[in-house]
N, CA and C atoms as an extended XYZ file, in Angstrom:
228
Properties=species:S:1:pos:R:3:atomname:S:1:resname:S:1:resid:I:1 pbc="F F F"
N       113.908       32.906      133.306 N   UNK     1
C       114.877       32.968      134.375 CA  UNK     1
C       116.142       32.242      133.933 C   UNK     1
N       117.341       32.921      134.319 N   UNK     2
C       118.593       32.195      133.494 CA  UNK     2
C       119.389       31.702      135.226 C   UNK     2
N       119.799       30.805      135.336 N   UNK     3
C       120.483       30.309      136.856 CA  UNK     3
C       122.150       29.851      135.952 C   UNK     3
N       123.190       30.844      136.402 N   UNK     4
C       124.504       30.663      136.601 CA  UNK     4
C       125.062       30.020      137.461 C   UNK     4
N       125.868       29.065      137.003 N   UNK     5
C       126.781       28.486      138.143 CA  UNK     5
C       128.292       28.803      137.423 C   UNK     5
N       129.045       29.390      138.263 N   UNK     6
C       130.159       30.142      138.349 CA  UNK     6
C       130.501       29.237      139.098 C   UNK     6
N       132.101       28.642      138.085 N   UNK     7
C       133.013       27.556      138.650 CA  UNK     7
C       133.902       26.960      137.429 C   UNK     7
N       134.912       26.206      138.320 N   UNK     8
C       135.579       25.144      137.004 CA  UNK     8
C       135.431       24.213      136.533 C   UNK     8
N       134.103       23.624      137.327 N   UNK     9
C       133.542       22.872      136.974 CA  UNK     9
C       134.209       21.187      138.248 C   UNK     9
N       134.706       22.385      139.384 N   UNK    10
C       134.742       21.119      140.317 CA  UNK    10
C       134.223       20.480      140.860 C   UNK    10
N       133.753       19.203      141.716 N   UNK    11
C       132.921       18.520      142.433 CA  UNK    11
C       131.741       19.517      143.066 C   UNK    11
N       132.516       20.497      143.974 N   UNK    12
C       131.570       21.344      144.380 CA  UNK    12
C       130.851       22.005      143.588 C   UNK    12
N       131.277       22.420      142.446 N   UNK    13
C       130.230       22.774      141.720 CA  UNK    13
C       129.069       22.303      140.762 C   UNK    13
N       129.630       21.118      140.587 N   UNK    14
C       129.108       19.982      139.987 CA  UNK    14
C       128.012       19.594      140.535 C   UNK    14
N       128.034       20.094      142.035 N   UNK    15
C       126.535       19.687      143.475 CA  UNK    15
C       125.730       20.722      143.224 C   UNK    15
N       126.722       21.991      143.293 N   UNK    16
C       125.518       23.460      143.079 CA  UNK    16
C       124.484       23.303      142.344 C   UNK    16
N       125.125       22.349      140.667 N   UNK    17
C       124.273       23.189      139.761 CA  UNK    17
C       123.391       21.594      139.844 C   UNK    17
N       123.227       20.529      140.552 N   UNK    18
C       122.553       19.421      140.918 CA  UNK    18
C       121.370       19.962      141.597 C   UNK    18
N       121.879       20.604      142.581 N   UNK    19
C       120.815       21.109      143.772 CA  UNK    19
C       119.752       22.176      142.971 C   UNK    19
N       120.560       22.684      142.169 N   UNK    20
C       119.358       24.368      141.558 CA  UNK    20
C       118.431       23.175      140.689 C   UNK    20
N       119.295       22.524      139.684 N   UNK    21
C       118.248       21.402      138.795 CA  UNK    21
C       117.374       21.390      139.580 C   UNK    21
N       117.390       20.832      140.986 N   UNK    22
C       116.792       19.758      141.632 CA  UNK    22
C       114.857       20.935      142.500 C   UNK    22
N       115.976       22.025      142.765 N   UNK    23
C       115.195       22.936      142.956 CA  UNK    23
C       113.859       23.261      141.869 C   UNK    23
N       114.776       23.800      140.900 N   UNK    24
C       113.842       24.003      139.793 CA  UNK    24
C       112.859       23.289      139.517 C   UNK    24
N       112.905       21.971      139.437 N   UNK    25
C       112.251       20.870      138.933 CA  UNK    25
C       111.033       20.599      140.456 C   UNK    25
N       111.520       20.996      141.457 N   UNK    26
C       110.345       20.647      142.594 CA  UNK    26
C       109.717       21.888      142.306 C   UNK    26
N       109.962       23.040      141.782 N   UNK    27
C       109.016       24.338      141.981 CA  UNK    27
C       108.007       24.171      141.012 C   UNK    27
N       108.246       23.669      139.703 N   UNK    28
C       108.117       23.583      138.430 CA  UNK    28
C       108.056       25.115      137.840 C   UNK    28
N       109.354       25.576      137.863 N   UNK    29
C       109.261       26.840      137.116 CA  UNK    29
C       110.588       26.556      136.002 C   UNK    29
N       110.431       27.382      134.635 N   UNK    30
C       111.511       27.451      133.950 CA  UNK    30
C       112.761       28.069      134.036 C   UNK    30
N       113.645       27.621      133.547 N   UNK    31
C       115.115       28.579      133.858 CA  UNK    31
C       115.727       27.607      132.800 C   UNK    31
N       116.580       28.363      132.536 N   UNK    32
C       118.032       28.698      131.557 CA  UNK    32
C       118.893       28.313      132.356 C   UNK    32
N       120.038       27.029      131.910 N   UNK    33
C       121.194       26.979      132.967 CA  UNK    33
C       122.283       27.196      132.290 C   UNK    33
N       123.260       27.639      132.725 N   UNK    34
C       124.412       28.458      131.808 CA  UNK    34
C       125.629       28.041      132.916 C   UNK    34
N       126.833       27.741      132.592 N   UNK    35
C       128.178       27.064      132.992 CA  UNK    35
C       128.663       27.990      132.883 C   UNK    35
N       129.330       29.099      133.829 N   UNK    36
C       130.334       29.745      133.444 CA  UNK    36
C       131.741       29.609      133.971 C   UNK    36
N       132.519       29.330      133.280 N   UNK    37
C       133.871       28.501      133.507 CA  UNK    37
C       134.869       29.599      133.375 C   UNK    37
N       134.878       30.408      132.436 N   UNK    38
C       136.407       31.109      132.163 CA  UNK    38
C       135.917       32.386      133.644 C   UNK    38
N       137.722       31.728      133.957 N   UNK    39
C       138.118       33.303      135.374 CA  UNK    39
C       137.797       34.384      135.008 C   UNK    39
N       137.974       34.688      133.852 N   UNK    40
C       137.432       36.776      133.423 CA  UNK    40
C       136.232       36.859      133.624 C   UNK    40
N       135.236       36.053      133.264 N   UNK    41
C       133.543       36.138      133.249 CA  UNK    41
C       133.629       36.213      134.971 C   UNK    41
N       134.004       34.972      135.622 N   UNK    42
C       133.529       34.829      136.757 CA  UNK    42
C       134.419       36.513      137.524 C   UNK    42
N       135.601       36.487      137.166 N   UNK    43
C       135.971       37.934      137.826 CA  UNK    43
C       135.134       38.981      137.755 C   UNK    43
N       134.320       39.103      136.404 N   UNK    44
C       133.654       40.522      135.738 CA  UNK    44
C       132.910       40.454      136.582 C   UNK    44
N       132.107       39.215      137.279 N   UNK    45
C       130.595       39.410      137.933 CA  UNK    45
C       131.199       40.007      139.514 C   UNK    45
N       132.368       39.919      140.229 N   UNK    46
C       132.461       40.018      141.758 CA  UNK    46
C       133.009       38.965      142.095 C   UNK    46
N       132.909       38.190      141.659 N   UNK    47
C       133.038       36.448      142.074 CA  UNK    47
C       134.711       36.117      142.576 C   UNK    47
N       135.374       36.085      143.031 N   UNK    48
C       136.707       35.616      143.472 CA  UNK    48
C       136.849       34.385      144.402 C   UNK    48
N       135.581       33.514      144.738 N   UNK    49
C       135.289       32.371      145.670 CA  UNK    49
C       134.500       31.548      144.451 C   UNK    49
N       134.733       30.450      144.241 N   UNK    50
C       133.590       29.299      143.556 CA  UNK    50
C       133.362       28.442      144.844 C   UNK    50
N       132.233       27.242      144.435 N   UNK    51
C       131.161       27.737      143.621 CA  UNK    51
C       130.499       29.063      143.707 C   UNK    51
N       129.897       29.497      142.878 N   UNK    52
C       129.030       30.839      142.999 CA  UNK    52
C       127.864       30.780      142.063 C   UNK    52
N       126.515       31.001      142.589 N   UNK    53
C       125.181       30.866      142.130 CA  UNK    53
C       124.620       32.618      141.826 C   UNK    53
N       124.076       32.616      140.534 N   UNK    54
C       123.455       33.457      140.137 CA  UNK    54
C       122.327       33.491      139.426 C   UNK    54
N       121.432       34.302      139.679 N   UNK    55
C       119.767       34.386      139.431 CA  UNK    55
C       119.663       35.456      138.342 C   UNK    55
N       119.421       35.060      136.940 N   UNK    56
C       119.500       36.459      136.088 CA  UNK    56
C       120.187       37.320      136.903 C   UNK    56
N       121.855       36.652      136.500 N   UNK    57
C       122.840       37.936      136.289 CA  UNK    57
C       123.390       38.340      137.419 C   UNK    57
N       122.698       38.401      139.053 N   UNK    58
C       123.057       38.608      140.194 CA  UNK    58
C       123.258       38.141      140.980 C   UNK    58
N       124.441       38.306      141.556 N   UNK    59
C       124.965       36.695      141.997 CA  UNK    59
C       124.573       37.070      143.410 C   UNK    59
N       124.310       35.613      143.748 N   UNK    60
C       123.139       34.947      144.826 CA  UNK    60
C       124.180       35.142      146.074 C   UNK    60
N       125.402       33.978      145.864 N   UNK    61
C       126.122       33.425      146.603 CA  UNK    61
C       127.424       32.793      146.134 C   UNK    61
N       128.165       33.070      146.595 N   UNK    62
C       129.655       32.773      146.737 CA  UNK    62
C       130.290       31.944      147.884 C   UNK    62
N       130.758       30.861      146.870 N   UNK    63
C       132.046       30.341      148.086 CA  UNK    63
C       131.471       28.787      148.991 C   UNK    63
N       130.490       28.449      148.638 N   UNK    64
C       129.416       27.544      148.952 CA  UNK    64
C       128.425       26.806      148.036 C   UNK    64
N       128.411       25.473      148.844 N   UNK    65
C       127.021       24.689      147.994 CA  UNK    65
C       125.710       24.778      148.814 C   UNK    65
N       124.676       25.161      148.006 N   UNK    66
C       123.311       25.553      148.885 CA  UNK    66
C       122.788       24.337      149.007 C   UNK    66
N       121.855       23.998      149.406 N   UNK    67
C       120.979       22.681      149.722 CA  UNK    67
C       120.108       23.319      148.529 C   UNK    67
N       118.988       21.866      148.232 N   UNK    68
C       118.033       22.462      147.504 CA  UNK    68
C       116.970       23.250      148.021 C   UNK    68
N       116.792       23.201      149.223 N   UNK    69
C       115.684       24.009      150.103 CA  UNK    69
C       116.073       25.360      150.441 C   UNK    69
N       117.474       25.437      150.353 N   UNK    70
C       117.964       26.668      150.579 CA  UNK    70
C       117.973       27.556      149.253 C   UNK    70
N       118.198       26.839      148.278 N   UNK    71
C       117.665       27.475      146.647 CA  UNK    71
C       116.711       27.629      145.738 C   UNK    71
N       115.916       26.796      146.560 N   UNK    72
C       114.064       26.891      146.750 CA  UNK    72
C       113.582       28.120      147.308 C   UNK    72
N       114.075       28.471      147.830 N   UNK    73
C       114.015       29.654      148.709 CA  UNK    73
C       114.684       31.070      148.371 C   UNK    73
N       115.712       30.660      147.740 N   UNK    74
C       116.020       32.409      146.609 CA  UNK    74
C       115.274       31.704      145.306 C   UNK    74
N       114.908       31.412      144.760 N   UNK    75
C       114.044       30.946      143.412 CA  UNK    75
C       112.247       31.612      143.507 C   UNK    75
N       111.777       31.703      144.714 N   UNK    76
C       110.608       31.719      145.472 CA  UNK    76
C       110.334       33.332      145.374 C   UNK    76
């Protein structure tokens, strides 16, 4: 499983990709975490709002930080 966080790497996103860690690590399942920073990548996917969370490739959510229970829950 690869988990994207789509952003510039601002505060808010800096929480996203805290919370998926945080997720991951209570499920105990593996994943791939990948930073994607440059605007063309994040444009190519749909993305025009950060933060934005993606699950192998398909993005979850835009424009928001999830809780970890709430990303426990698309991970599931």
């Amino acid at each position: 499983m690869t988990i994207q966080i789509l952003g510039s790497g601002c505060p808010k996103c800096r929480l996203l990709e805290q919370h998926a860690r945080e997720a991951v690590t209570e499920l105990g399942i593996q994943a791939e975490f990948q930073k994607v920073q440059e605007i063309d990548e994040i444009m190519a996917m749909g993305v025009m709002m950060t933060p934005a969370l993606a699950i192998d490739n398909e993005v979850k959510v835009v424009g928001r930080v999830l809780t970890k229970d709430q990303i426990k829950v698309l991970l599931s």
